[in-house]
C-alpha positions as CSV (number, residue, x, y, z in Angstrom):
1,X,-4.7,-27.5,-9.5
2,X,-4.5,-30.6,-11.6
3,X,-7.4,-31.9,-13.5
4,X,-9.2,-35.4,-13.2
5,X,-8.2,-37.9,-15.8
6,X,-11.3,-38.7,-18.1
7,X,-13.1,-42.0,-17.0
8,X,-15.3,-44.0,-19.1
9,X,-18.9,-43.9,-18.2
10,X,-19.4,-47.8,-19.4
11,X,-16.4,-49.7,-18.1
12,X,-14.7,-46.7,-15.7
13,X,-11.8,-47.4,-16.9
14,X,-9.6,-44.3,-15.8
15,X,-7.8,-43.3,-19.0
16,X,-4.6,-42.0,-19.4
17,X,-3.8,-37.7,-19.6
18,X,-4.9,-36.2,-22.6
19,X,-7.0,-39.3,-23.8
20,X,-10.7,-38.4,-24.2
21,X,-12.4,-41.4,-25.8
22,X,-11.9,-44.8,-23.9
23,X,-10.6,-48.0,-26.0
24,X,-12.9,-50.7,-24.3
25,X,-16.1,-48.7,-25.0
26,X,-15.2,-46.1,-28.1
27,X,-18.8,-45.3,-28.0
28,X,-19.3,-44.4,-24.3
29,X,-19.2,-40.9,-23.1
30,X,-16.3,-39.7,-20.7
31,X,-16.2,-37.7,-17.9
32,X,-13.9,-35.8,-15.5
33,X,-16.8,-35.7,-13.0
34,X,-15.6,-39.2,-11.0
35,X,-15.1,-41.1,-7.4
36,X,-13.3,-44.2,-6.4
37,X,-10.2,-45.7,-7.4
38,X,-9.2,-49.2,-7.8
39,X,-6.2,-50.6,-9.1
40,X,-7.1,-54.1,-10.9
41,X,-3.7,-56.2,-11.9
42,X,-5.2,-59.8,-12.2
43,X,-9.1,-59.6,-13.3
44,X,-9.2,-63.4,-13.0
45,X,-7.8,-63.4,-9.4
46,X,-9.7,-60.6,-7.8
47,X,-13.1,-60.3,-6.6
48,X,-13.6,-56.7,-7.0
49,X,-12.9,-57.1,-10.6
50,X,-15.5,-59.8,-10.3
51,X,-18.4,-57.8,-8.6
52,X,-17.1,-54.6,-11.3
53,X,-17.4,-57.1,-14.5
54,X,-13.6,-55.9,-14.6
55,X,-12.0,-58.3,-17.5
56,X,-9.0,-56.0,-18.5
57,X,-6.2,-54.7,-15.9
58,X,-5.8,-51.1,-15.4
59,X,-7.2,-48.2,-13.2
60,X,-11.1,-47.9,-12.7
61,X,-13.3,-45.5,-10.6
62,X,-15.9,-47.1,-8.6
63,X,-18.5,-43.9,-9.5
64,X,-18.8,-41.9,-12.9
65,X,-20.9,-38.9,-13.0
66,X,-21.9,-37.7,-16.9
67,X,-24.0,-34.9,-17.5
């Protein structure tokens, strides 16, 4: 069974396999425990990224869960 992709806790950015600290937010804890995906290519153009505070494209889970 594959495992969940760490996603940061601050930003939920989804980051990539085997990365376990997040570049937006170095600081913020990580966690495997998350829901949600959305797929943001133009921050400036979308309103999701909007109502998320989404400034840099990528892959985000709506939810994180830390522990």
């Amino acid at each position: 069974m594959p495992k969940n992709p760490f996603a940061c806790s601050e930003c939920h950015l989804i980051l990539s396999d085997g990365v376990d600290q997040c570049n937006i937010c170095p600081s913020a804890p990580v966690s495997s425990d998350w829901t949600g995906y959305v797929v943001v290519i133009d921050p400036s153009r979308s309103e999701i990224a909007n109502r998320l505070n989404i400034e840099v494209p990528g892959n985000y889970a709506l939810k994180v869960n830390v522990r």
